[in-house]
C-alpha positions as CSV (number, residue, x, y, z in Angstrom):
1,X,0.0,0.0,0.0
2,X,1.2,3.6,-1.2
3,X,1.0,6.4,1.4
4,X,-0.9,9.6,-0.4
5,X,1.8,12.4,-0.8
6,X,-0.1,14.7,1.1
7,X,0.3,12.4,4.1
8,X,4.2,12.5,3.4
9,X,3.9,16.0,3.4
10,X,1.9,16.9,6.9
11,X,3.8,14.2,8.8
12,X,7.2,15.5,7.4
13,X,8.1,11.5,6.7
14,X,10.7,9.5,3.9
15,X,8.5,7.8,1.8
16,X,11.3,5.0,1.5
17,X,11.4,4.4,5.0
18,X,7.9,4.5,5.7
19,X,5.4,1.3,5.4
20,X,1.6,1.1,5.1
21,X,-0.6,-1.6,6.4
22,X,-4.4,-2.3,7.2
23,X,-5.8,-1.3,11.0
24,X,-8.8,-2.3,12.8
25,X,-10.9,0.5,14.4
26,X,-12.5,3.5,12.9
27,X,-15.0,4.6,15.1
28,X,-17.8,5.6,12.2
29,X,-19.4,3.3,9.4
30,X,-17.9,4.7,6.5
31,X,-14.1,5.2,7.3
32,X,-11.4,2.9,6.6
33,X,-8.1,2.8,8.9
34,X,-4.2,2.1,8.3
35,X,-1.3,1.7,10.1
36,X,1.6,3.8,9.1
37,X,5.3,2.8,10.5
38,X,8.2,4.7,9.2
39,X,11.7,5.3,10.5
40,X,12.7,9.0,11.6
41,X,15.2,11.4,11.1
42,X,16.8,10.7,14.3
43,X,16.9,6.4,13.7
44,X,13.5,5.8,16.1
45,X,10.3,4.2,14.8
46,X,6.9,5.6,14.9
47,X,3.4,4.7,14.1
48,X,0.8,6.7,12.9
49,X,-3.0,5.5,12.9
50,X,-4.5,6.5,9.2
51,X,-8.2,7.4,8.7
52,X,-10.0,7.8,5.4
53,X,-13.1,8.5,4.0
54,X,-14.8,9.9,1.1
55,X,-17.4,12.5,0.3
56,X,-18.8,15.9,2.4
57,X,-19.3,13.5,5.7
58,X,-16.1,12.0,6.1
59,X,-14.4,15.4,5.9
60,X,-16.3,17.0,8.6
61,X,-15.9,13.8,10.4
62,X,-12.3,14.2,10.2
63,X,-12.1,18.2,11.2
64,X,-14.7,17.5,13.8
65,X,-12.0,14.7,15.4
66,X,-9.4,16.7,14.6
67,X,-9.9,19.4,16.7
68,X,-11.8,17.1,19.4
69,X,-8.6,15.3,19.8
70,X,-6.4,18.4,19.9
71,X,-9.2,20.4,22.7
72,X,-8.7,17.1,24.8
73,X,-4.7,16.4,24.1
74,X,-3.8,20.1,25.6
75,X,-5.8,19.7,28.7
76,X,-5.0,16.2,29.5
77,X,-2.0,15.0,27.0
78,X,-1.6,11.1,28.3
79,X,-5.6,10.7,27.8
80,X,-5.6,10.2,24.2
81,X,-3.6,9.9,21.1
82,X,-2.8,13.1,19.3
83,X,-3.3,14.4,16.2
84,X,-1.6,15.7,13.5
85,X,-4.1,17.0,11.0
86,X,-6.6,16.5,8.4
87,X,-6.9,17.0,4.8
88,X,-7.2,15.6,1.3
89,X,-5.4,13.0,-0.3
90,X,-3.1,14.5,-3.6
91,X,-4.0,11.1,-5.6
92,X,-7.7,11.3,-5.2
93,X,-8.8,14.5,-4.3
94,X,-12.5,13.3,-3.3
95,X,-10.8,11.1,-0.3
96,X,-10.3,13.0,2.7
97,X,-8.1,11.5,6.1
98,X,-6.8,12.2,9.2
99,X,-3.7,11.4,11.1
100,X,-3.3,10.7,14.5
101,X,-0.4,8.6,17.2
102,X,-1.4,5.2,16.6
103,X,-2.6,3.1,19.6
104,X,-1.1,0.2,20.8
105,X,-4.3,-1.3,22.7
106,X,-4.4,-4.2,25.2
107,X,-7.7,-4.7,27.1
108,X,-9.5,-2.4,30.0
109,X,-8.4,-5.4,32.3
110,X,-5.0,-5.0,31.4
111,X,-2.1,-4.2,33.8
112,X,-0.8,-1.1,33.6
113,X,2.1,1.6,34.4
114,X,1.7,2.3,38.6
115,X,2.7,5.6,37.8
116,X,-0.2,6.3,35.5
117,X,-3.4,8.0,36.4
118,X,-6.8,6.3,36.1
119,X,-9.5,7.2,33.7
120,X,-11.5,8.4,36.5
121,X,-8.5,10.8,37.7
122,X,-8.2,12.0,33.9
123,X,-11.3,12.6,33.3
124,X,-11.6,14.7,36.9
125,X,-8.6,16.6,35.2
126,X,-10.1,17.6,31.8
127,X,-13.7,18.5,33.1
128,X,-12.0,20.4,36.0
129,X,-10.2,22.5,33.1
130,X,-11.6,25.7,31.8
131,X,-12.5,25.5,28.1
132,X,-10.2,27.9,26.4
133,X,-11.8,31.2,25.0
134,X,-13.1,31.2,21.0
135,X,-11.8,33.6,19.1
136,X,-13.8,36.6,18.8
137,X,-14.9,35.9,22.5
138,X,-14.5,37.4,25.4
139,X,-15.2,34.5,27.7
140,X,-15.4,30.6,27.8
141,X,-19.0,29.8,25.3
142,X,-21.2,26.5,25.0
143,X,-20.5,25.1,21.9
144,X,-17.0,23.9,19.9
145,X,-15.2,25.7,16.6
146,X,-16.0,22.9,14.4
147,X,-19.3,20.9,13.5
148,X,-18.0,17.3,15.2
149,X,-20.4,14.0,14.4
150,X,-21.5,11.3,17.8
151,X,-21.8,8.1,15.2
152,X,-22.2,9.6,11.8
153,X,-24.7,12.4,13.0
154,X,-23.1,15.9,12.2
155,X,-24.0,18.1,15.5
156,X,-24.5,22.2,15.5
157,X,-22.0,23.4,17.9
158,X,-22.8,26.9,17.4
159,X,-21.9,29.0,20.5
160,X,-24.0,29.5,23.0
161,X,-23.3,32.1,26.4
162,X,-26.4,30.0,28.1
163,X,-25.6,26.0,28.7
164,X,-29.2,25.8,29.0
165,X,-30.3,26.9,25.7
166,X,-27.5,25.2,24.2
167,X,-28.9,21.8,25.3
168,X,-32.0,22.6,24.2
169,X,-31.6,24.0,20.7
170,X,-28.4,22.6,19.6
171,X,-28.5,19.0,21.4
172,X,-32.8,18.3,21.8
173,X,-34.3,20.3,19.2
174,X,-31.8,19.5,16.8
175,X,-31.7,15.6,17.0
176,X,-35.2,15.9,17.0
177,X,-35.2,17.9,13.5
178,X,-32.8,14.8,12.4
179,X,-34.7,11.8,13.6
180,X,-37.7,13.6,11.7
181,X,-35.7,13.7,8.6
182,X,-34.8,10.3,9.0
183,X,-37.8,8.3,10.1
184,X,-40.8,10.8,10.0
185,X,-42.7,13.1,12.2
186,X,-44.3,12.1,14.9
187,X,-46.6,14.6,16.9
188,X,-46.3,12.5,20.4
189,X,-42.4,12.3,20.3
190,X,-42.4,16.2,18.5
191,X,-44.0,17.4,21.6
192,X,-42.3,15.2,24.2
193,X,-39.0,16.9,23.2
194,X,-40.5,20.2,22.9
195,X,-42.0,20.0,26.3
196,X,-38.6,19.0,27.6
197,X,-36.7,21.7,26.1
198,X,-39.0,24.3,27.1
199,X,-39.8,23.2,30.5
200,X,-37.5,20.8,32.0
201,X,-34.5,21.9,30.6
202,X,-34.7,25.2,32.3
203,X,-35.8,23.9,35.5
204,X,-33.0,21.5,35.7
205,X,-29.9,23.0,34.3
206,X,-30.9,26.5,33.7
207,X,-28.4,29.0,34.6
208,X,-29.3,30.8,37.5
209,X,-30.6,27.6,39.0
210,X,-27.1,25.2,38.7
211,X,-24.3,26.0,41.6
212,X,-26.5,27.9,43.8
213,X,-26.9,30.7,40.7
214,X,-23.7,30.8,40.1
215,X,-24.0,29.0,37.2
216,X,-21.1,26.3,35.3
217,X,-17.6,26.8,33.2
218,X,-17.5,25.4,30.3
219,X,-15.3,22.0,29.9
220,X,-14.1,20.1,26.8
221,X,-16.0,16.8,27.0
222,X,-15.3,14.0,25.2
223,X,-19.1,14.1,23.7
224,X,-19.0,9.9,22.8
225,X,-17.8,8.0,26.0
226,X,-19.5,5.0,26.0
227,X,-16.8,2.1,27.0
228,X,-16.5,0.8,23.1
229,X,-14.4,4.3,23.1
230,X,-12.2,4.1,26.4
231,X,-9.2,1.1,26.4
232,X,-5.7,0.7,28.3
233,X,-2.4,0.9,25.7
234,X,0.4,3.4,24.7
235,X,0.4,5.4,22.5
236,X,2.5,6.2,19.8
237,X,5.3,3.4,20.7
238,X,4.6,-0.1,21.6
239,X,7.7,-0.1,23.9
240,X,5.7,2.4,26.6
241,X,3.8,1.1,29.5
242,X,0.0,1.0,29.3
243,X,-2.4,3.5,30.8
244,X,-6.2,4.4,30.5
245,X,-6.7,5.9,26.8
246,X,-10.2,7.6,24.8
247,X,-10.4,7.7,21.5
248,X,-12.8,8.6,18.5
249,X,-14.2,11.8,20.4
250,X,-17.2,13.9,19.8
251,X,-15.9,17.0,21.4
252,X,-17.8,19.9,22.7
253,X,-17.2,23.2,25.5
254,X,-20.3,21.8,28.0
255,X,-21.7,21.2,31.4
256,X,-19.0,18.3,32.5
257,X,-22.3,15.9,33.8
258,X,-23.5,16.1,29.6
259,X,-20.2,13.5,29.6
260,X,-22.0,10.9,32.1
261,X,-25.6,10.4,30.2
262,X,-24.0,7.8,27.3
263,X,-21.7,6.5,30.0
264,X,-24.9,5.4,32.0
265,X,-27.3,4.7,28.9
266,X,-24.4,1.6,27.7
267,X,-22.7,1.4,31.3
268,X,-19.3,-0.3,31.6
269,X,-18.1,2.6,34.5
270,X,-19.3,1.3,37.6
271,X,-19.4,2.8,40.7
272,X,-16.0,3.1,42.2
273,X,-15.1,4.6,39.3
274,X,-18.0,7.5,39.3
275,X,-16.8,7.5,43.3
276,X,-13.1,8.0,42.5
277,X,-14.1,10.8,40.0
278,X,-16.6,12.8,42.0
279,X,-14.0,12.8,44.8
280,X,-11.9,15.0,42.3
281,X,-14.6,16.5,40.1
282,X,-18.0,16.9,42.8
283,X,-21.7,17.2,41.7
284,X,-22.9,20.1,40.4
285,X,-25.1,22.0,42.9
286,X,-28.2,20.9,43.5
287,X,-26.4,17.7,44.3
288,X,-30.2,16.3,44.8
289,X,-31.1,16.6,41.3
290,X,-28.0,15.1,39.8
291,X,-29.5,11.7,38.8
292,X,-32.7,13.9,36.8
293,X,-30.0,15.9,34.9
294,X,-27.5,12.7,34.0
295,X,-31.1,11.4,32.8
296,X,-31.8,14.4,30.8
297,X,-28.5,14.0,29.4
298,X,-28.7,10.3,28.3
299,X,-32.2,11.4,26.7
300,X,-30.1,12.9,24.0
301,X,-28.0,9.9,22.8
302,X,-31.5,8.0,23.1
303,X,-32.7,10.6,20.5
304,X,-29.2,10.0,18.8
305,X,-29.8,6.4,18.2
306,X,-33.2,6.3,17.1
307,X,-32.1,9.1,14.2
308,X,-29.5,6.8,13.3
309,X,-31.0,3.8,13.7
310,X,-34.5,4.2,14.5
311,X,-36.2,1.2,16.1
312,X,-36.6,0.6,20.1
313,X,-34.4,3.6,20.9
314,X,-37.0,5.8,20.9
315,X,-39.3,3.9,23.5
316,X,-35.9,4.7,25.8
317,X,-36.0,8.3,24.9
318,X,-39.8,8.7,25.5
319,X,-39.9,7.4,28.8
320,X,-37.3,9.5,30.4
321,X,-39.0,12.4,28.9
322,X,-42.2,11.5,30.4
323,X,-40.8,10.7,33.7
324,X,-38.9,14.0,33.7
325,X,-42.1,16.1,32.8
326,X,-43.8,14.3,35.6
327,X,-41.3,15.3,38.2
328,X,-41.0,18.8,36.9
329,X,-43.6,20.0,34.4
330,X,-45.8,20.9,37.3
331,X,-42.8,22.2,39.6
């Protein structure tokens, strides 16, 4: 297998020194991975992980992990592998990639380095960390610079000063607009989500209701973390020692609890690990609504699903949304 010359050219590699070969992994339905290995300048060898795609989707795909990657790799560089940019192949213009450290993975059982922090201590550390501020901004926003996809759904990540109408345009109303376009309106579920973004949504994580009115910082989450996307290897080398690793991000600036709805809806984390990390990162003030907004949050990968894959995802998504309303609607 030929690597593309505009691969050659962003990693900075010798084509004669440098081998292609097939990879598992991918993390969406329409990309297909590589290993790179080539020898560098100063005699070491490196791997690269290659993704590539063609068409519109695959190269928002790509910008969206990109920059996902890069927001979560400067707040916390040993949680995941970094990358080293997008673009389009010389050869065939249409095929887009991305290149990132490749990742040596063993299993989430596997031993690793003593001197390596857990997941749960990682993650603490990224959603403890201030989202940076956007250009053109004069403080931390709700939102990302880039459109990034959770599966092969595209999200808005327009900015947003509120985190409460972000959730509930560019998270509920939109997935809504997107299961509609892919499986038909329905005026039960249509209103279900409208009720929730319009009355729930402010009562639960409105802004001057969260942290005693004090309201929440933005964090980079990783936007996808169910446990199909969180291993133990090294990155870059196989000759490191293995620690806790993410991959195939989502990204977004949001409330760090948004992270903890698709870890509950597939499970996998149990709870010494949600212990360990809410001794470093605590509940969001009111601590006795925190199960209601992880709930609220989980609704949206619900809604996720059944616009990708319609089916018996949305009976999930319809019966937190009328338990929620319930609770609340009459509050």
């Amino acid at each position: 297998m030929k690597l593309d010359p505009a691969v050659v050219k962003l990693l900075g590699l010798d084509a004669s020194n440098t081998t292609v070969s097939t990879a598992g992994g991918g993390g969406c339905s329409s990309a297909s991975t590589s290993k790179i290995v080539s020898q560098l300048e100063n005699g070491q060898t490196k791997a690269f992980f290659l993704k590539t795609g063609s068409g519109k989707e695959a190269e928002v795909m790509f910008e969206g992990e990109d920059a996902s990657l890069k927001a979560i790799h400067d707040a916390v560089p040993s949680l995941c592998p970094q990358s080293f940019g997008h673009g389009r192949f010389e050869s065939q213009p249409p095929t887009s990639f991305l290149v990132t450290d490749f990742l040596h993975l063993t299993s989430r059982s596997a031993s690793k380095a003593k001197s390596a922090q857990s997941l749960a201590a990682k993650l603490a550390k990224l959603h403890t960390t201030p989202a940076p501020i956007p250009d053109g901004y004069d403080k931390p926003m709700f939102g990302f610079p880039v459109a990034t996809c959770c599966g092969d759904t595209p999200q808005d990540n327009s900015y947003k000063a509120s985190w409460a109408e972000f959730y509930a345009d560019n998270r509920l109303r939109f997935i809504l607009r997107q299961a509609e376009k892919n499986n038909g309106s329905e005026n039960d579920l249509h209103k279900l989500v409208e009720d929730t973004a319009s009355i729930v949504v402010p009562r639960l994580i409105g802004d001057k209701h969260l942290n005693q009115g004090k309201g929440i910082t933005p964090v980079v989450v990783h936007g996808d973390l169910w446990s199909g996307n969180a291993s133990v290897g090294v990155i870059g080398s196989e000759k490191g020692e293995a620690e806790d690793v993410v991959f195939d991000s989502s990204a977004c600036y949001a409330h760090n609890e948004f992270e903890l709805g698709i870890m509950k809806m597939f499970g996998g984390f149990g709870g010494s690990f949600l212990k360990e990390y809410h001794e470093l990162c605590p509940k969001t003030e009111p601590v006795d609504e925190y199960e209601d907004r992880v709930k609220l949050y989980e609704l949206y990968h619900h809604l996720n699903h059944y616009a990708l894959f319609g089916g018996g995802y949305k009976s999930g998504a319809v019966s937190i949304m009328r338990t929620l309303l319930k609770k609340y609607a009459s509050d």
